[in-house]
NUDOFI-632450 format. One record per atom (N, C-alpha, C): x, y, z; residue in one letter. Coordinates in steps of 0.05 Angstrom, whole numbers, plus 5000, padded with zeros to 4 digits. Atoms other than C-alpha are relative to their C-alpha. Last residue first. Layout:
XYZa ...
END
This chain:
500650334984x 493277233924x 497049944994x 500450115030x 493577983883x 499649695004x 498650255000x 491978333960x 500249934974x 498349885007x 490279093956x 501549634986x 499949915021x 483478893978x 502450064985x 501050165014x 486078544036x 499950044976x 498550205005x 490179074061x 499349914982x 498149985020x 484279524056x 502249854986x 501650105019x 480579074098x 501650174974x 499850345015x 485779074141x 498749874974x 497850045005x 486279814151x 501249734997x 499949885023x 479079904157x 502949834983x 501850195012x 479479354224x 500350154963x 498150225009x 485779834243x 498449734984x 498849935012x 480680444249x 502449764987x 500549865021x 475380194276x 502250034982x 501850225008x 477679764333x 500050074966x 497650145008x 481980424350x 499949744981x 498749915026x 476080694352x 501249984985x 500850065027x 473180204390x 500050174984x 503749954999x 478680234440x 498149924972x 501650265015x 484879854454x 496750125002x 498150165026x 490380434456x 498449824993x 501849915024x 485280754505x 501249974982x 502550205017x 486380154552x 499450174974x 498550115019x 494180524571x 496749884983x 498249875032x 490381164589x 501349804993x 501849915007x 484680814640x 502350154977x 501950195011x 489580274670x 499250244983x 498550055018x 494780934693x 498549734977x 500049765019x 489681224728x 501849904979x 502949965017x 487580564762x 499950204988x 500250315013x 495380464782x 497249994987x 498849875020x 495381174818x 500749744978x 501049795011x 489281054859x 501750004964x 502550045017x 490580394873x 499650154983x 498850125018x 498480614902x 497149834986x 497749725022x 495381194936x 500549844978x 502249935013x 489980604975x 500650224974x 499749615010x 495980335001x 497650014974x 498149814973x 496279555043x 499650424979x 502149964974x 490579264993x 501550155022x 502149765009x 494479354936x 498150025024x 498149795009x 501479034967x 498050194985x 499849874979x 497378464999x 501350224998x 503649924984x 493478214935x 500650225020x 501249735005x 500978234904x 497950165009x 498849764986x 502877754959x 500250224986x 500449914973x 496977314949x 501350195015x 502349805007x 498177234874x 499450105027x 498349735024x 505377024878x 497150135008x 498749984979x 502976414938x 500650344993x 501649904984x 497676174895x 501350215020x 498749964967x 503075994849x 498050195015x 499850254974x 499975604790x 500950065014x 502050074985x 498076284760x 499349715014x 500250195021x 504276614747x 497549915025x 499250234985x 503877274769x 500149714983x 499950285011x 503577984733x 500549785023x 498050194989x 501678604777x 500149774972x 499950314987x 498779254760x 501849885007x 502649974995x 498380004723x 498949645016x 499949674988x 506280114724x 496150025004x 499149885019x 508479354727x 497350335005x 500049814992x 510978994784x 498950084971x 502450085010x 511978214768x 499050344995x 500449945024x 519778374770x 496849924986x 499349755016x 519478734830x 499849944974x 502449995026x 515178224863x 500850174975x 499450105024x 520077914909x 498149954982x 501950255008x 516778074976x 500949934971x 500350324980x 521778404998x 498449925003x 497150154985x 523778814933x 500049705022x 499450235023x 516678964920x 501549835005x 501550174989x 516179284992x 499949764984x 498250144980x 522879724974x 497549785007x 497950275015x 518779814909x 502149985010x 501550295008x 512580144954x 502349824985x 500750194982x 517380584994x 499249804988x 497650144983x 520780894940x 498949805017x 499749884978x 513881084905x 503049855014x 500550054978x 513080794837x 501150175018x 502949985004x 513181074767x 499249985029x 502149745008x 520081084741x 497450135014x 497549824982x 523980554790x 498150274983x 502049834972x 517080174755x 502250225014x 499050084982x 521080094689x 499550055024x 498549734997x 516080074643x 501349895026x 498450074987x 512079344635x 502150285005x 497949935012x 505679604605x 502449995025x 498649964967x 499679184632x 503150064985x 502149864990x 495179174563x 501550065036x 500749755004x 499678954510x 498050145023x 498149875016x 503978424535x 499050214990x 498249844986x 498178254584x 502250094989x 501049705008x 492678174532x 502850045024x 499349955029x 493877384515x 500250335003x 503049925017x 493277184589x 501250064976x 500250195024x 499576654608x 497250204983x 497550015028x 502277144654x 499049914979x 497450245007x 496077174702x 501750064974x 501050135027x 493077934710x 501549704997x 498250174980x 492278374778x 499549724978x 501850215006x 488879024751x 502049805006x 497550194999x 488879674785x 498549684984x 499450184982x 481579984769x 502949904997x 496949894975x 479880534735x 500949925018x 501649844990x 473080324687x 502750125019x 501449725010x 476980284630x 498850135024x 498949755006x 481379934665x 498550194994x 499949954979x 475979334685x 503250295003x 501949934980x 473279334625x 500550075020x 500549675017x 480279244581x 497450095021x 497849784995x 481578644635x 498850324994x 502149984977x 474078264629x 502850285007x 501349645002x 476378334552x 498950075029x 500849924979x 481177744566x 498350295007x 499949644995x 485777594509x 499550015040x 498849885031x 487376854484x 500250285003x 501649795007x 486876644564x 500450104976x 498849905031x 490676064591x 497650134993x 497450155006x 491875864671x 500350024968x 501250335028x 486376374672x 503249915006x 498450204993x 487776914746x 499549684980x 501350215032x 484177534717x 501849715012x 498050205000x 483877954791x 499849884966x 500450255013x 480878754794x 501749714994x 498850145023x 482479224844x 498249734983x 497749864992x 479679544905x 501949954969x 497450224989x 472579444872x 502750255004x 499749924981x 467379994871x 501949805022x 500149834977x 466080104803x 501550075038x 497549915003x 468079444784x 500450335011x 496650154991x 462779164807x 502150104998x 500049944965x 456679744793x 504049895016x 498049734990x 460079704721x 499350045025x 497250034998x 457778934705x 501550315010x 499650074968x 450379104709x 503149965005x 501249724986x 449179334641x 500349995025x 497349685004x 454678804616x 498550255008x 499349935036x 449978184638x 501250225004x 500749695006x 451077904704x 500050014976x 499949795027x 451577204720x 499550225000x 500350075024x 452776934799x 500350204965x 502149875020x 453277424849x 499549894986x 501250015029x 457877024901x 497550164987x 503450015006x 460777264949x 500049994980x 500550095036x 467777024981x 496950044998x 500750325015x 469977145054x 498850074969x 498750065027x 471577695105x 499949824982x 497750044992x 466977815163x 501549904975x 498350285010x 460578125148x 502349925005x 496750084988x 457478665187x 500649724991x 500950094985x 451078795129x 503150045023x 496850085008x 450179225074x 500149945035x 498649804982x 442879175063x 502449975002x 497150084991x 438178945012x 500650155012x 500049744983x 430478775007x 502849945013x 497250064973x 431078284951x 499650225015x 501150304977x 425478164900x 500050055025x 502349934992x 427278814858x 498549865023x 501950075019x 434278544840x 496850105014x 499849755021x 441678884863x 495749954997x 499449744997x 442778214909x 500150164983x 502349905001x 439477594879x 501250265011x 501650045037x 445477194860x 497650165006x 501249785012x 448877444934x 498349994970x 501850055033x 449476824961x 499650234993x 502649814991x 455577005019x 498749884971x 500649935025x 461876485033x 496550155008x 503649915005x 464876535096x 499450014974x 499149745016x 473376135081x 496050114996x 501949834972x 473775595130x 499750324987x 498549784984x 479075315078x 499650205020x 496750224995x 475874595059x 501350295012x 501050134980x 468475095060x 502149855006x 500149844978x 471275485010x 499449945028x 497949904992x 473274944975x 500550215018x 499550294990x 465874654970x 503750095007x 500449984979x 463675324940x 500649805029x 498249694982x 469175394887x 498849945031x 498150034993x 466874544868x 501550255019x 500150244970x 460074684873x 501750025015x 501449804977x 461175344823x 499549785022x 498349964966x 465974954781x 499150115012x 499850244985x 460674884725x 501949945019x 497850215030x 459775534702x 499649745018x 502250305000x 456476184734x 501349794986x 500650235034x 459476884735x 498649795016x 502049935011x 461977514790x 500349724971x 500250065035x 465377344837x 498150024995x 502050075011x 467577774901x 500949954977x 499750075024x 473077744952x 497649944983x 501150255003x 472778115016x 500649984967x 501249985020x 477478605057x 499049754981x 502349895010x 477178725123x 498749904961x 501949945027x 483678545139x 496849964999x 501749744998x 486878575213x 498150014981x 502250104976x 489777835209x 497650235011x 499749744998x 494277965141x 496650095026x 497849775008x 498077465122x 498650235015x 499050134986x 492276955130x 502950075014x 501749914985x 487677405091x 501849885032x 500449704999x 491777365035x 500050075033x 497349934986x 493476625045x 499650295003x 499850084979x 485676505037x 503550045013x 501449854983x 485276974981x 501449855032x 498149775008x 491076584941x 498850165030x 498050064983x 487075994953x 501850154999x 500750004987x 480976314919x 502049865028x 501949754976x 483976484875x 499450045021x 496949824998x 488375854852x 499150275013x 499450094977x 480875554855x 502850125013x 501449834975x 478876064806x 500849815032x 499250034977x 482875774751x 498950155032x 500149834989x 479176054695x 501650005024x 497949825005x 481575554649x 500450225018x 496750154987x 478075014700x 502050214978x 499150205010x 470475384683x 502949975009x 499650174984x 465875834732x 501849734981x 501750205004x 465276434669x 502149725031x 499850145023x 468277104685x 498049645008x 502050055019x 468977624734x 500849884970x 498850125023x 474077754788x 496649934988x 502050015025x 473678314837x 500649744977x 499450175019x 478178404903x 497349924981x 500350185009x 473678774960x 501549944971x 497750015013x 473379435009x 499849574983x 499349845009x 466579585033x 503350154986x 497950034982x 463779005025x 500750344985x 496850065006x 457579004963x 500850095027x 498550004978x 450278894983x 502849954999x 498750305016x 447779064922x 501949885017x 502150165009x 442479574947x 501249694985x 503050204989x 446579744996x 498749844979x 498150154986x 453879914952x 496649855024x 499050235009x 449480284910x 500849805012x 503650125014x 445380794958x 500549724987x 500950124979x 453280844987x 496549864995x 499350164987x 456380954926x 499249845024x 502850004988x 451881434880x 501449755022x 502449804986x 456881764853x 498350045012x 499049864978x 461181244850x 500050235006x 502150204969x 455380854808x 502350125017x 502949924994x 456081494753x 499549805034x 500149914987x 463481384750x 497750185018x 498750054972x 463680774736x 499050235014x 501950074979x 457880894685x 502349905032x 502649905003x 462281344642x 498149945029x 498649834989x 468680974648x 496950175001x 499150084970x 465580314626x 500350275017x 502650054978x 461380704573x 500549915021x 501449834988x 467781064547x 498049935018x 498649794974x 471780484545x 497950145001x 501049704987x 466480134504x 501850145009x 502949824993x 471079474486x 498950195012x 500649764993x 476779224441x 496849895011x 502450054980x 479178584424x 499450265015x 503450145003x 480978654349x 499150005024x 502449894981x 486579214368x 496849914996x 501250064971x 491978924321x 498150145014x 499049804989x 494878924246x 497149925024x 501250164971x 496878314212x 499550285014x 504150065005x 497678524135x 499149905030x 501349795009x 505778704150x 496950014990x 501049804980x 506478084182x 499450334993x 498549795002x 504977674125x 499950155020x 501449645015x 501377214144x 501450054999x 500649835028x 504976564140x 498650194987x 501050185020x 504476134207x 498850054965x 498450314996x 509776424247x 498549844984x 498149945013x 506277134225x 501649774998x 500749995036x 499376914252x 501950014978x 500950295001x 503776784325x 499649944966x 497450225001x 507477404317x 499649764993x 498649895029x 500977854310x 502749834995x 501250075012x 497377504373x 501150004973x 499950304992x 502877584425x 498149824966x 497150045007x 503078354398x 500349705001x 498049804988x 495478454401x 502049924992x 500449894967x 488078214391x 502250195008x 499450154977x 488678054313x 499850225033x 501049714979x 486578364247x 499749875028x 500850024968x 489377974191x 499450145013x 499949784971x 489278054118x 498949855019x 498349755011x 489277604052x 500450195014x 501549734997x 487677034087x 502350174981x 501849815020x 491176434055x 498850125003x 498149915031x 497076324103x 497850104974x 498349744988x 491976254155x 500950084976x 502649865009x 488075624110x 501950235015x 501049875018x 495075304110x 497950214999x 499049835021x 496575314172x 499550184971x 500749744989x 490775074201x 502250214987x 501849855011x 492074474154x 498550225013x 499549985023x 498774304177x 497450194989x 498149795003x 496474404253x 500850064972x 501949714994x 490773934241x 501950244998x 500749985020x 495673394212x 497950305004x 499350055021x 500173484270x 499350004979x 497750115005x 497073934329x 500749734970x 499750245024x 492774374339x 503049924999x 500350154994x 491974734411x 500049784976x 500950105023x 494175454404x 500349675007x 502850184998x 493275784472x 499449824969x 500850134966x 500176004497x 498049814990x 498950204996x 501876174421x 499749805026x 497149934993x 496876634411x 501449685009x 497750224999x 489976634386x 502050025001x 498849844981x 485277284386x 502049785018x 499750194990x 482677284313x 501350145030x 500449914973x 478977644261x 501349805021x 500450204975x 481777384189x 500450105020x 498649944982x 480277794131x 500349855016x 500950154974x 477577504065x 502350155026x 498250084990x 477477783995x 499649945036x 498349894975x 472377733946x 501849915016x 498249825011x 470477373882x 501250235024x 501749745016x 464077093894x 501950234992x 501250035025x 467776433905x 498850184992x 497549975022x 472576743946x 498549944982x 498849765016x 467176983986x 502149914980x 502549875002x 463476284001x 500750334992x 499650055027x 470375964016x 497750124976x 498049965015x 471176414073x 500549804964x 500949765015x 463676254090x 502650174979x 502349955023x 464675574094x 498850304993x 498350095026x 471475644134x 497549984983x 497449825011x 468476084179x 500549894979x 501749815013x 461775564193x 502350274993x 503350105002x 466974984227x 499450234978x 501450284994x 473775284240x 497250064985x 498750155019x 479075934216x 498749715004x 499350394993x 477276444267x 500449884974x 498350084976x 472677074265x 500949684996x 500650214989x 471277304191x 501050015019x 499050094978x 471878004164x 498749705015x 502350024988x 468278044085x 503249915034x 498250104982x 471078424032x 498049885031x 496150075026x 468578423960x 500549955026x 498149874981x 461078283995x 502149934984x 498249835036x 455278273943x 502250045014x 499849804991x 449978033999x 502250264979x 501749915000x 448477393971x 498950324997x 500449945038x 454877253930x 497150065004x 498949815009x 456777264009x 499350124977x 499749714987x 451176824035x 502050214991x 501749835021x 451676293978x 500650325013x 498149965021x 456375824020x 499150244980x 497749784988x 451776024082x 503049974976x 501049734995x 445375684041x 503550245009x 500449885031x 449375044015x 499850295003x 496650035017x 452174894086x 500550194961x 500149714998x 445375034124x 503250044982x 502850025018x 443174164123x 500650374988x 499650065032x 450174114149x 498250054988x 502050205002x 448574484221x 500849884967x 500449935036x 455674794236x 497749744987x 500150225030x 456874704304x 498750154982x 497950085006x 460575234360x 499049764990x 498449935019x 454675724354x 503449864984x 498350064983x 448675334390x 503550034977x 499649864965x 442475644391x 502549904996x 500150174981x 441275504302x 500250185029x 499250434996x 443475704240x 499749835024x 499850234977x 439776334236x 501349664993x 501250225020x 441876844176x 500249735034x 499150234988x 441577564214x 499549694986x 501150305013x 443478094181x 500049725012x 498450305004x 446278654213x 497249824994x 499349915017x 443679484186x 501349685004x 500950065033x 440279614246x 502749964984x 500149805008x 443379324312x 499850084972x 497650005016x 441178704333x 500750304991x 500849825024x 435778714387x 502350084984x 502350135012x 435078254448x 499750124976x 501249735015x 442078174466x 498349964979x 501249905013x 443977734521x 499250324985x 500549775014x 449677464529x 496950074995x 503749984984x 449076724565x 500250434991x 499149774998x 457176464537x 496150115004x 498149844986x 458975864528x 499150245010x 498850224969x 453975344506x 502550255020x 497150154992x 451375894459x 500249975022x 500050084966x 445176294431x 502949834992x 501249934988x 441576594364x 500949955029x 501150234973x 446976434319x 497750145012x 500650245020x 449176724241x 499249775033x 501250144973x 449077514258x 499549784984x 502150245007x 451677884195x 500749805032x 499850204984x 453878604197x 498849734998x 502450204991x 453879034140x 501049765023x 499650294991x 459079534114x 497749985020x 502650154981x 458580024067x 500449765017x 500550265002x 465680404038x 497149955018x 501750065015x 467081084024x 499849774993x 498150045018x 472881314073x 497649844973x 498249795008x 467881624115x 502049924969x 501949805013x 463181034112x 501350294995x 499650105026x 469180594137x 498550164977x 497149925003x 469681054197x 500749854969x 499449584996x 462581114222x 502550054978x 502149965013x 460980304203x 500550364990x 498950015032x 467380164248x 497550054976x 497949865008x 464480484300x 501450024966x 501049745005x 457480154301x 502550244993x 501750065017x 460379464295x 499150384990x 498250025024x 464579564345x 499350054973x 497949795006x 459379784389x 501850044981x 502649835002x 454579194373x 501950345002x 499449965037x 460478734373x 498150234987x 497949925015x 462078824448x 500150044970x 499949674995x 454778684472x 502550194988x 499149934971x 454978014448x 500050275006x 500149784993x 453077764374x 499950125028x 501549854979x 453277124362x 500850245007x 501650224995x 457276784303x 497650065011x 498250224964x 460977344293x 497349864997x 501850304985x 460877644220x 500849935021x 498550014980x 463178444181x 497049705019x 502150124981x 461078464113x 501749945031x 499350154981x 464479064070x 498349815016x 501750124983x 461779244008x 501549935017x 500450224989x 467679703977x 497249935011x 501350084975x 467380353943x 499849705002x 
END
């Protein structure tokens, strides 16, 4: 029997499931594993979760997860030889990682490396690059996001046979679950949160990877294309381009709505005659995130670079088309390129054709590149024209996501740590 320790910096709604799977599945095969919580908070990312799940450990270093307080250097070197871990999963290869990766070897264990880095988004370069190398090359197992991800680790001396994939997994079931609980309840819903009754979805943080301005100028050709439409564009987050989105909207005459208080006890809501335009909801946390998608036409991810994108796997699970930039890290595995002549309707990939999307086309979405506002606006208009071709594109999202579940999570996380163990390095 193994100790396993499984670590994220901060703890997010996603690790709490994972966490709980893999625990089911390693305990089968007769191993213990322990979670270890080492932040209370982060510049990035507004998660809350008020209650760790039993059995993780939390050693506080602080609110703010991307430094490594020095005064806590000794203590988190110890942490492994604390806990008795032979194998312990790390995320990443920086700051408080590398002190805990040296922190198991010295207790004599072996080290996995969690990661969701791909070649699009790798950003070291000459002496840093050398020594990112190296430390890679000395995991003894990988456990990466996907196919983009597993190549990369392999270019820099894992072994690709020890690299094995489905680290970014989340809930399916509970997306799929509560979708289809709030379109059960659609119209009571759709008031009290005053959602449109047809609407584009994107959710994520207000920052310049997200490219949301490319969005939002995409929308505006959308809509410009298409003089009958009805249908509106909502975001969902908060970040520091929120001036800037709303200040563009206003350069393109484009209604913007405040919704940040819509859903909330305060608000006496209604669903109103709106005329097409951009609402904002600000943050949501993940119990609230399935109304949205619920009762979107589709979902957008439009990052000029993205290592994964779990807002994707969410927005399948729940059964939504999904409308993904090229450069994300999850679209080689998560928007299966098949040959649409298979899958599609004659009509719709004579429409591909002339609009020259056939080869963005794929059997549960679209690919685009995301400096062409122009690409994204004429897939927008090819899901919004047939409600058949949603349907049958959000059925197809919900069976390719269950390749990235937390079972799956489970089961390939084991299968690393085994690796590891097996390792003589």
């Amino acid at each position: 029997m193994a100790r396993i320790i499984l670590v994220w910096g901060l703890w997010g709604p996603y690790h709490c499931r994972r966490l709980e799977v893999f625990r089911q599945h390693a305990g089968r095969a007769g191993h213990e594993v322990i979670g270890v919580s080492l932040f209370s908070g982060s510049r990035a990312y507004q998660w809350c979760v008020s209650l760790l799940p039993e059995g993780v450990v939390h050693f506080n270093l602080g609110d703010d997860e991307t430094r490594l307080p020095v005064r806590h250097i000794g203590s988190l070197l110890m942490l492994p030889r604390k806990l008795r871990a032979d194998i312990a999963l790390l995320p990443s290869y920086d700051h408080w990682s590398l002190v805990l990766n040296a922190g198991v070897r010295i207790a004599g264990g072996r080290v996995v490396m969690m990661n969701d880095t791909h070649n699009g988004t790798a950003r070291a370069r000459g002496l840093k690059a050398a020594f990112k190398q190296r430390v890679v090359a000395g995991f003894h197992a990988g456990f990466v996001a996907g196919s983009p991800q597993r190549r990369y680790f392999a270019s820099l001396g894992l072994p690709m046979e020890k690299i094995f994939t489905g680290y970014d997994a989340v809930d399916n079931n509970y997306f799929a679950a509560r979708a289809e609980e709030v379109r059960g309840q659609r119209s009571e819903v759709r008031s009290r949160y005053e959602l449109p009754e047809h609407y584009f979805l994107s959710l994520g943080r207000f920052v310049v990877k997200k490219n949301l301005t490319t969005l939002i100028q995409a929308y505006r050709k959308f809509l410009d294309s298409n003089q009958n439409c009805q249908t509106h564009l909502v975001l969902i987050g908060s970040g520091e381009e929120g001036p800037k989105l709303h200040s563009l909207c206003q350069e393109l005459r484009l209604p913007t709505y405040d919704k940040t208080s819509a859903g909330t006890e305060d608000r006496k809501s209604k669903i109103k005659d709106e005329p097409p335009g951009v609402h904002f909801y600000g943050f949501r946390q993940i119990e609230e995130n399935p109304v949205f998608y619920a009762l979107a036409d589709a979902f957008i991810l439009p990052s000029l670079w993205e290592e994964w994108g779990l807002v994707v796997n969410e927005a399948m699970a729940s059964g939504l088309p999904v409308i993904v930039s090229e450069t994300a890290g999850c679209v080689e595995d998560l928007l299966e390129s098949s040959d649409p002549m298979e899958s599609l309707p004659l009509q719709t990939l004579t429409q591909l054709a002339q609009m020259g999307l056939l080869a963005k086309a794929r059997i549960n979405g679209f690919v685009f590149n995301p400096r062409l506002s122009d690409e994204l606006s004429r897939a927008m208009l090819i899901l919004d024209a047939s409600s058949s071709l949603r349907c049958v594109m959000g059925q197809a999202s919900r069976r390719i996501v269950e390749k990235f579940s937390c079972e799956n999570f489970a089961r390939n996380a084991l299968r690393a740590a085994q690796a590891a163990q097996a390792t003589t390095k």
